[in-house]
C-alpha positions in Angstrom: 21.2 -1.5 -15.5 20.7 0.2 -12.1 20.2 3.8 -14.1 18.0 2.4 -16.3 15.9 1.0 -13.2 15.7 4.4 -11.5 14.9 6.4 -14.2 12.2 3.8 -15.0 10.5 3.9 -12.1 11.0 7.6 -11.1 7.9 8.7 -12.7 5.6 5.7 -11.6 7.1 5.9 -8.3 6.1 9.5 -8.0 2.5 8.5 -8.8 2.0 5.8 -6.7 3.2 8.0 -3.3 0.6 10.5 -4.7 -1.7 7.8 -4.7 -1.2 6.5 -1.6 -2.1 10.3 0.1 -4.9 10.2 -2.0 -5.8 6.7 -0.3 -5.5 8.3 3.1 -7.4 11.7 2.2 -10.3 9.2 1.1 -9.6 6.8 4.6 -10.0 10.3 6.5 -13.0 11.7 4.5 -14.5 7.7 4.9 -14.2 8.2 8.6 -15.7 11.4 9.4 -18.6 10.7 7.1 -19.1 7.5 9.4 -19.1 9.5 12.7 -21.3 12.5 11.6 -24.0 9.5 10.7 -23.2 7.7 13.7 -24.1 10.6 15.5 -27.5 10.8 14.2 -26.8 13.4 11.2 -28.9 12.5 8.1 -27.6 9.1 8.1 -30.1 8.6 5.1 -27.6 10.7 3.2 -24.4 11.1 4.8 -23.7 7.0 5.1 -24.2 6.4 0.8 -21.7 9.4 0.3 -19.4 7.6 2.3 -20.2 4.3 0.6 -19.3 6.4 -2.4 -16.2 7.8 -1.6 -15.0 5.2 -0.2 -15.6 3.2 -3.6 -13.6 5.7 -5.4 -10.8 4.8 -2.6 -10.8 1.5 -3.8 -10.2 2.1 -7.4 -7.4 5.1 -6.7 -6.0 2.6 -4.6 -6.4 -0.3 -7.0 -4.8 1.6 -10.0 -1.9 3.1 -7.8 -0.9 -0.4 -7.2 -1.3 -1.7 -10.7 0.8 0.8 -12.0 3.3 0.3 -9.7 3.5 -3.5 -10.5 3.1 -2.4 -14.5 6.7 -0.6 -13.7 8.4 -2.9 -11.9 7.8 -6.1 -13.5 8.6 -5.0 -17.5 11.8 -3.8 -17.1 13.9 -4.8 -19.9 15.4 -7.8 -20.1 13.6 -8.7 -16.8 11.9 -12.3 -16.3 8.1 -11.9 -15.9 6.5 -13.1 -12.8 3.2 -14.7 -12.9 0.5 -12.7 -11.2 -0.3 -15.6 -8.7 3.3 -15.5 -7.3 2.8 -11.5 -6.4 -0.9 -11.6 -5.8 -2.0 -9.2 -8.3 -4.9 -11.1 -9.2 -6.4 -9.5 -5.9 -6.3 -6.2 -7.0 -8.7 -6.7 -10.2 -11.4 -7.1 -6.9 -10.7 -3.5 -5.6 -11.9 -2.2 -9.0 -14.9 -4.5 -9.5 -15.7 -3.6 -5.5 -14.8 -0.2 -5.9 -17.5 0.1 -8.9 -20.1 -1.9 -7.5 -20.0 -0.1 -4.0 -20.4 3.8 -6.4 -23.1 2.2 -7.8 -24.8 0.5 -4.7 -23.7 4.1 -2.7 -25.8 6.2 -5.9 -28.6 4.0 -5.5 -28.9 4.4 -1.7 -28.2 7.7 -2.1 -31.7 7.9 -4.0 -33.6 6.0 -1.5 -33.5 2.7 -2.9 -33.2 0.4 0.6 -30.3 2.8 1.9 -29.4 0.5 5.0 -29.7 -3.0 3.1 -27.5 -1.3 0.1 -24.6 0.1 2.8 -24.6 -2.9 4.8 -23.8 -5.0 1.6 -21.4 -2.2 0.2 -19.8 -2.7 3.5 -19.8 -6.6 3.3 -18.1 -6.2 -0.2 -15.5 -3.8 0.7 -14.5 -6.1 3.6 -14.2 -8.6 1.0 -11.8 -7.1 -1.2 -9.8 -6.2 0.9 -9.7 -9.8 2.8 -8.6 -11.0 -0.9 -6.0 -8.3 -1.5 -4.3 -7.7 2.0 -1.0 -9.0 0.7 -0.5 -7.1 -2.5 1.2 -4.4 -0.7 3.9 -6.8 0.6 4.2 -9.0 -2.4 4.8 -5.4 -4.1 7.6 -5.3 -1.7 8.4 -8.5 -2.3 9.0 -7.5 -6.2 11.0 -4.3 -5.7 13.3 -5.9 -3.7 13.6 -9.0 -6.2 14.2 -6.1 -8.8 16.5 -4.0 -7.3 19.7 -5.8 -7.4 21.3 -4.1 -4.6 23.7 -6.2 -2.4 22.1 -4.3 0.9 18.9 -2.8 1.4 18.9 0.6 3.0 17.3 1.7 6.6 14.2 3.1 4.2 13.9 0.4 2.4 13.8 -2.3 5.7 11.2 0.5 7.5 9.2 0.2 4.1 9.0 -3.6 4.1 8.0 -3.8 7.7 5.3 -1.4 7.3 4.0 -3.6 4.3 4.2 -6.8 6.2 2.5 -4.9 9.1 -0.2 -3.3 6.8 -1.0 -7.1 5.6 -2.1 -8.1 8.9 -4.0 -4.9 9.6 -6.1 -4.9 6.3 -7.2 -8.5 6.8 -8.0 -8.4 10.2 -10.2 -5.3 9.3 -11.1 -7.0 5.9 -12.6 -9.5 8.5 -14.3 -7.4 11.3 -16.2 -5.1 8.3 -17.9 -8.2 7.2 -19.3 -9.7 9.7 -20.4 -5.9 11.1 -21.7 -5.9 7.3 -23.5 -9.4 8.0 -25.2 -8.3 10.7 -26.1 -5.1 9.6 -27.8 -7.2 6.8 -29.5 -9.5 9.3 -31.2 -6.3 11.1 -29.2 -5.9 14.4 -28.5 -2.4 14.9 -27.7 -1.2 11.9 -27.6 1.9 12.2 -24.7 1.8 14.6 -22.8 -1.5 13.0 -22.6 -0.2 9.3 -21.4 2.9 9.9 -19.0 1.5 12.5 -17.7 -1.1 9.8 -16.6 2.0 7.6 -14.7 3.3 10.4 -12.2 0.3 10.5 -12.6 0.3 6.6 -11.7 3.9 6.0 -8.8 3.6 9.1 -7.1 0.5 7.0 -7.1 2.3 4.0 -5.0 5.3 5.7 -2.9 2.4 7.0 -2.5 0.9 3.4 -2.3 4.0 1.6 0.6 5.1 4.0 2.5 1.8 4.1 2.3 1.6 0.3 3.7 5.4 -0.3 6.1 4.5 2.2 7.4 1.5 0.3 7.8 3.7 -2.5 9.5 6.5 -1.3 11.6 4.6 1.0 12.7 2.1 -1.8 13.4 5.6 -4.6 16.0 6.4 -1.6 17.7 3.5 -1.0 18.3 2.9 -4.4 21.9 3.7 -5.5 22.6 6.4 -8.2 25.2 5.4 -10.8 28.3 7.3 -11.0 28.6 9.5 -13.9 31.2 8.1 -16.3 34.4 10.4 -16.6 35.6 11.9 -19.7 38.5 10.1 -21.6 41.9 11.6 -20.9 43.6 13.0 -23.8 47.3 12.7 -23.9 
């Protein structure tokens, strides 16, 4: 049972710590793209490419986690766990977010009410991830469930902290972004409150991105390798 596990989740788990640097290469890019139109720097442009970018985030983020789930809740012979329990129904919001903050990003990006369009991107994105924040740690939840093992490892306890800390993180930020993104909307200062609610956005998604490759990789260590059966001994 345990080989069967590992070599299961091997190839997903490889993926999703792939995805999760790809989370925090789009947190980074989100950021910068904030300050340069904080400063002053074609805000008109740069602020819907990082509306856009950090759209696509969303759905890399929202598929890494998905697939993950996919992996470790159809093992065979495994009881299925309904989607409530483990919060997975969250996630389908970071791809419906993720798309409609691309499109809203595009359409700013054109001219088409660029600060209305980014504030409400922004209010969205703090939205979805308000409604997500504990899929990282109900993922932690499962892998532990699934594992089997009679002790978790020193990775494995490091990972689930980080997931439990990256819960609180993501909706505080989830938070903060929309009510920056609700008065960017309303018309105070939004030139300096949008931009400044993609900042926290694009620093939680490091935080996520880095707690959920964490839980990955520290989970793929601490889980034990089967011993390779000997050879029959021939009298």
């Amino acid at each position: 049972m345990s080989s069967t596990y590992t070599e299961a989740t091997s190839g997903p788990g490889a993926a999703t710590a792939y995805g999760g640097l790809a989370d925090a290469i789009g947190g980074i890019a989100t950021i910068v793209l904030a300050i340069v139109a904080l400063g002053g720097v074609r805000p008109e442009i740069v602020l819907p490419i990082a509306v856009i970018v950090f759209g696509a985030t969303l759905l890399i983020q929202g598929g890494t986690m998905l697939s993950e789930y996919a992996s470790i809740s159809s093992p065979v012979g495994a009881t299925s766990a309904s989607s409530e329990q483990f919060g997975v129904g969250g996630l389908s919001n970071l791809f419906l977010v993720g798309v409609a903050g691309i499109v809203l990003g595009i359409l700013a990006l054109v001219g088409i009410a660029t600060g209305p369009l980014a504030a409400i991107s922004v209010i969205a994105f703090g939205t979805a991830l308000l409604l997500s924040s504990n899929a990282v740690r109900h993922l932690s939840m499962l892998q532990t469930s699934r594992s089997g093992a009679p002790r978790a490892g020193n990775g494995e306890i490091l990972a689930s902290e980080l997931a439990s800390g990256s819960a609180s993180v993501q909706m505080l930020a989830g938070l903060a972004a929309m009510v920056l993104g609700v008065l960017a909307v309303a018309g105070i200062n939004p030139n300096m409150l949008t931009p400044a609610a993609l900042i926290v956005l694009g620093g939680t998604i490091i935080v996520t991105g880095s707690a959920l490759a964490g839980l990955v990789i520290g989970f793929m260590r601490s889980t034990p390798t089967p011993a390779r059966a000997r050879p029959p001994v021939t009298p």
